[in-house]
C-alpha positions as a Markdown table, in Angstrom:
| # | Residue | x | y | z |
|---|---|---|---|---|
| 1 | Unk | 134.1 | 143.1 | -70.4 |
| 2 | Unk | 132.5 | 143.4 | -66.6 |
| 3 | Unk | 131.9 | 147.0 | -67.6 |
| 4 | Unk | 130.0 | 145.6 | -70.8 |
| 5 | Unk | 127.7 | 143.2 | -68.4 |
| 6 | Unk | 126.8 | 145.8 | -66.3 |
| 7 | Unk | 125.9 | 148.1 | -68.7 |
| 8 | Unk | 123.5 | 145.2 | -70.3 |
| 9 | Unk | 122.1 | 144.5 | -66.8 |
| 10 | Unk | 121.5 | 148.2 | -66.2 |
| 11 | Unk | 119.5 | 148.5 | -69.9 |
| 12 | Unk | 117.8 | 145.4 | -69.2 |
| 13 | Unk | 116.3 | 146.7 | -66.0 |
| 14 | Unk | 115.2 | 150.1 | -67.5 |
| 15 | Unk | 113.3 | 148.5 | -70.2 |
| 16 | Unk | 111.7 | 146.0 | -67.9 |
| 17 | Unk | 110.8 | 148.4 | -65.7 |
| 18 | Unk | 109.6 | 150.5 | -68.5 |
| 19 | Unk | 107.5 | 147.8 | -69.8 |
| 20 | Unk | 106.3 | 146.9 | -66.3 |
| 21 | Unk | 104.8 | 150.7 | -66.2 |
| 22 | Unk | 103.4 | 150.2 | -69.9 |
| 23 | Unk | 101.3 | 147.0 | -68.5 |
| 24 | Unk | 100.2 | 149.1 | -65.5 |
| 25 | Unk | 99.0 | 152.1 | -67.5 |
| 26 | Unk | 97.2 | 150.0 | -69.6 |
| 27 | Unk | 95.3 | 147.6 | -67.2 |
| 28 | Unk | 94.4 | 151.0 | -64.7 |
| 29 | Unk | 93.5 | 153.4 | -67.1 |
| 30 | Unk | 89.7 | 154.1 | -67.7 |
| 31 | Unk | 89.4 | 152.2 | -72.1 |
| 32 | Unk | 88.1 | 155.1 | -73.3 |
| 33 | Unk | 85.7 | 158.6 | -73.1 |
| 34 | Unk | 82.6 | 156.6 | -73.3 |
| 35 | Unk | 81.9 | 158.3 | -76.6 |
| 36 | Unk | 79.8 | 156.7 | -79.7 |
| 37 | Unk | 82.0 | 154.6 | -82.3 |
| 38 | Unk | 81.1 | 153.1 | -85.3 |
| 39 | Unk | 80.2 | 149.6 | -86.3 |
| 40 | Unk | 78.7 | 148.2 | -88.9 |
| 41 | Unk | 75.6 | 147.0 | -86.7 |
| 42 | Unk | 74.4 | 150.7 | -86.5 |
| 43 | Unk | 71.4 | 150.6 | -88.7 |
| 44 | Unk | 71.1 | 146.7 | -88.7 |
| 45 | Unk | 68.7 | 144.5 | -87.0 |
| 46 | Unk | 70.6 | 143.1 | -83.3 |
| 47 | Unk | 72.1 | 139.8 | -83.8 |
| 48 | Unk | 70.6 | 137.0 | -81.9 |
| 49 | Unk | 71.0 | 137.3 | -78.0 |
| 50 | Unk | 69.2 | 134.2 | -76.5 |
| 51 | Unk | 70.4 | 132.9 | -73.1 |
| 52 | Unk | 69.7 | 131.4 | -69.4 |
| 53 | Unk | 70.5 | 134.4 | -66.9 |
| 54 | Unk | 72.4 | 133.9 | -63.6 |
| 55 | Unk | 68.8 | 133.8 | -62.2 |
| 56 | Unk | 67.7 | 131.1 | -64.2 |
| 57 | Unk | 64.8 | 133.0 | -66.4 |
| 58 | Unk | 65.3 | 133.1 | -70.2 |
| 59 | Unk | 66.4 | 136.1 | -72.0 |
| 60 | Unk | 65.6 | 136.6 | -75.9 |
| 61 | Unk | 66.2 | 140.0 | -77.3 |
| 62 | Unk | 63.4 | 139.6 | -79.3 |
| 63 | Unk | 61.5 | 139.9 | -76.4 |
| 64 | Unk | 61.9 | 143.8 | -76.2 |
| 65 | Unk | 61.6 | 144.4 | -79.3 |
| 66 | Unk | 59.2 | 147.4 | -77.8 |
| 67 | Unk | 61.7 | 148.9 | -75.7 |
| 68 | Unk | 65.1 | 150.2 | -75.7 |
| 69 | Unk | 68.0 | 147.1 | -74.7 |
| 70 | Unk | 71.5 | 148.1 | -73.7 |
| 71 | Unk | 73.8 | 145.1 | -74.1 |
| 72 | Unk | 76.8 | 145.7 | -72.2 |
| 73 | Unk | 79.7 | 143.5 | -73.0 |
| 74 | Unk | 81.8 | 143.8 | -69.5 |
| 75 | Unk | 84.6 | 141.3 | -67.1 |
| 76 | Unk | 85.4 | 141.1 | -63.4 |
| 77 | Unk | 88.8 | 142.0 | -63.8 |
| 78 | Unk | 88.5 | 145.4 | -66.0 |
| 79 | Unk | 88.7 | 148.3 | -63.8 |
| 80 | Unk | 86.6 | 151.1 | -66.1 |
| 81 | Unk | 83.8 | 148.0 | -66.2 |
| 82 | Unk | 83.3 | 148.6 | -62.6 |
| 83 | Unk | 83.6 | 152.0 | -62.5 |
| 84 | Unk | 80.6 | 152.0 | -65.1 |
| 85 | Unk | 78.8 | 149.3 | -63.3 |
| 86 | Unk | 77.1 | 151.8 | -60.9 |
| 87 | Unk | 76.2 | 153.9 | -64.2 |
| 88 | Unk | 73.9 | 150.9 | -65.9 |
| 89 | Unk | 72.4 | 150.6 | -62.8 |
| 90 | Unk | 71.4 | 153.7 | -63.0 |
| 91 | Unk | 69.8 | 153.7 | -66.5 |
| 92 | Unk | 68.3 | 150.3 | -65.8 |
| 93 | Unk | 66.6 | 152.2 | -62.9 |
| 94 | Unk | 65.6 | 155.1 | -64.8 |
| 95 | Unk | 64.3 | 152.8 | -67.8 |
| 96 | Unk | 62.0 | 150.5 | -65.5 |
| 97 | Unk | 59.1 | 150.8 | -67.8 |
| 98 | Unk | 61.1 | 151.4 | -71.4 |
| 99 | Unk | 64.4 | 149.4 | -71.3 |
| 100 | Unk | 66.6 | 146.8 | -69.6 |
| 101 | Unk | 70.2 | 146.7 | -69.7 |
| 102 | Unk | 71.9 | 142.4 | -70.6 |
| 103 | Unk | 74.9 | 142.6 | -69.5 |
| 104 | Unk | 77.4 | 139.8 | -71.1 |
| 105 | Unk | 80.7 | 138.5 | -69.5 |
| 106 | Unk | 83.8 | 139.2 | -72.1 |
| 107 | Unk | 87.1 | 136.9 | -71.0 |
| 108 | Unk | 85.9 | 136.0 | -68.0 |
| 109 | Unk | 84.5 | 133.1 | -66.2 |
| 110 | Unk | 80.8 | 132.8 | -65.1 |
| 111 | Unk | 82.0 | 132.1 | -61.4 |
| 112 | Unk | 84.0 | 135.9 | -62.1 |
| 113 | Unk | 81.1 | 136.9 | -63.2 |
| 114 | Unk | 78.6 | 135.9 | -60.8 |
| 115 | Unk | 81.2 | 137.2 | -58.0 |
| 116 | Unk | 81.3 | 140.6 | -59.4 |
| 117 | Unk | 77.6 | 141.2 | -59.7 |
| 118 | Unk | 76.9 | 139.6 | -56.1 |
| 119 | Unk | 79.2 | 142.4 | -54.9 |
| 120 | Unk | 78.3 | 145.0 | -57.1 |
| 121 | Unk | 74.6 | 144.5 | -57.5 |
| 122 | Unk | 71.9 | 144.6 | -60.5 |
| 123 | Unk | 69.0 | 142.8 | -61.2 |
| 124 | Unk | 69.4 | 142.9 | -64.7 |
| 125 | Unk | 70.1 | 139.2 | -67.2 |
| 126 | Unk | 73.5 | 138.3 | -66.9 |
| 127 | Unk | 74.2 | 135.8 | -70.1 |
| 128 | Unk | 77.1 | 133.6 | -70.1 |
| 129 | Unk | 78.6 | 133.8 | -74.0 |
| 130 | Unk | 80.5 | 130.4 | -73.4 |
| 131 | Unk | 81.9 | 130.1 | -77.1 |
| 132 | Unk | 81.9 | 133.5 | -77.6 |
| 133 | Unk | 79.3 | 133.5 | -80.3 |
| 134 | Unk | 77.4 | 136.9 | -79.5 |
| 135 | Unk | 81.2 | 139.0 | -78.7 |
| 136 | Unk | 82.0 | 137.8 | -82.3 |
| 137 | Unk | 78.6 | 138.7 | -83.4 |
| 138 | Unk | 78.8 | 142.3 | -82.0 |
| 139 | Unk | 82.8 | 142.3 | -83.3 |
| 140 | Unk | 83.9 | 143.1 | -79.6 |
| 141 | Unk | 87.3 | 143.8 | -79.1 |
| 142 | Unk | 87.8 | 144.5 | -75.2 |
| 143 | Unk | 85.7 | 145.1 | -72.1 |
| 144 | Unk | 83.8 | 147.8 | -71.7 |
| 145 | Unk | 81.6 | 148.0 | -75.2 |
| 146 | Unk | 77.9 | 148.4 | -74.7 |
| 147 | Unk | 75.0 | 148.9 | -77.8 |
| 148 | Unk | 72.0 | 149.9 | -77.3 |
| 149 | Unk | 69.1 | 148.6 | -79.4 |
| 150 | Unk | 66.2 | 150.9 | -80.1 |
| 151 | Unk | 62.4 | 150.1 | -79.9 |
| 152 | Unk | 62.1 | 148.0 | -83.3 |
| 153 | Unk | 65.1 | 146.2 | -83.0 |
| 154 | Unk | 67.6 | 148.3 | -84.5 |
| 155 | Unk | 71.6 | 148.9 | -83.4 |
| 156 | Unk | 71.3 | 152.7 | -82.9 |
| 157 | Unk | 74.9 | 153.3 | -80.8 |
| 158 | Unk | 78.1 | 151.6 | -79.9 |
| 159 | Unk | 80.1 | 152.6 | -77.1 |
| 160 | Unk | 83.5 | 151.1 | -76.7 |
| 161 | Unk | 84.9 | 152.7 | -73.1 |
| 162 | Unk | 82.8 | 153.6 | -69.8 |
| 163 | Unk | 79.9 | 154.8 | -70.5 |
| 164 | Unk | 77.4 | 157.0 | -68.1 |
| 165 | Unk | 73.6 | 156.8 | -67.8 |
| 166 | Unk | 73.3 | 160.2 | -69.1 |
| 167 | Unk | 75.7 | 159.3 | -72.5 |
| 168 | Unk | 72.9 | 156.6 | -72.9 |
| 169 | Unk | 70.0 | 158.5 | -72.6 |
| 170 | Unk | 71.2 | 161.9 | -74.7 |
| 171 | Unk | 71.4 | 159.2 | -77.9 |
| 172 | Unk | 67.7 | 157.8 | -76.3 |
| 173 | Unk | 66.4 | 161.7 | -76.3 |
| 174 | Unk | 68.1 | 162.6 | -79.7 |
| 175 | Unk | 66.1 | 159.4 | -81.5 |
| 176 | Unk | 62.9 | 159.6 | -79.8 |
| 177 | Unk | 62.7 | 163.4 | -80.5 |
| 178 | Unk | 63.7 | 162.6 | -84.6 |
| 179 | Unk | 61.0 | 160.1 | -84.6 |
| 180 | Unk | 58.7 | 162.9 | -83.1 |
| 181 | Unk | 59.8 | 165.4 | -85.9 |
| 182 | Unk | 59.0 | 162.5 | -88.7 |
């Protein structure tokens, strides 16, 4: 019988540790390539994105409906959300005059949220989705998913994973050169 006990007590560590190292993997590793997926939004008019940003001013999608918007759903605690972070600072940079990234907090508290931005930087609206209306809206399942809206108002791309400037602006080149072909 104390041989039996043991041998529980041994199996029960393995699989804990087993699972322990499952839970790691998954909260550490990078949630995807950062490559286009599909949802049904692609080809549909954005869904409502109306909000007070941490600074205050009042952001309405609508407003840009002349310029490309790249709505990043992100938290504080997801590790490939800051490893992107630097990435839609850099397209917000490089889009000045024809885009601006929202960014939206997914799971996460505003005071997160306002933390992770004050040490990680961008000027861009930060819009607290308090009941969750706009994740819903978009159908997002986990931090990092980012669309990007073209000139007109139109879902043209879905990213679920990091994402890099560059990802971003080969869909941007690909539909401003079919427009130029039409």
């Amino acid at each position: 019988m104390t041989r039996n006990v043991g041998t529980v007590r041994f199996v029960s560590a393995a699989v804990g540790l087993v699972l322990f190292g499952f839970v790691v993997v998954l909260a550490t590793r990078e949630s995807g390539t950062g490559t286009a997926s599909r949802s049904p939004l692609i080809g549909q008019l954005v869904p409502a994105v109306v909000g007070v940003g941490f600074n205050e001013a009042t952001f309405d999608v609508d407003d840009f409906s002349d310029r490309w918007v790249l709505i990043n759903f992100f938290a504080s605690w997801c590790v490939p959300c800051e490893r992107e972070h630097p990435q839609l600072a850099e397209w917000s940079r490089r889009h000045q005059k024809d885009g601006v990234v929202v960014s939206i907090p997914f799971g996460d508290t505003e005071e997160d949220a306002r933390a992770f931005f004050a040490e990680h930087g961008g000027d861009w609206p930060v819009l607290i989705d308090s009941d969750a209306a706009w994740a819903v809206a978009f159908g997002v399942l986990r931090p990092p998913e980012s669309f990007l809206v073209g000139p007109g108002g139109i879902v043209v791309a879905k990213w679920q994973g990091q994402i890099t400037a560059d990802e971003v602006d080969r869909v941007v080149s690909d539909l401003e050169l079919k427009a130029v072909d039409r």
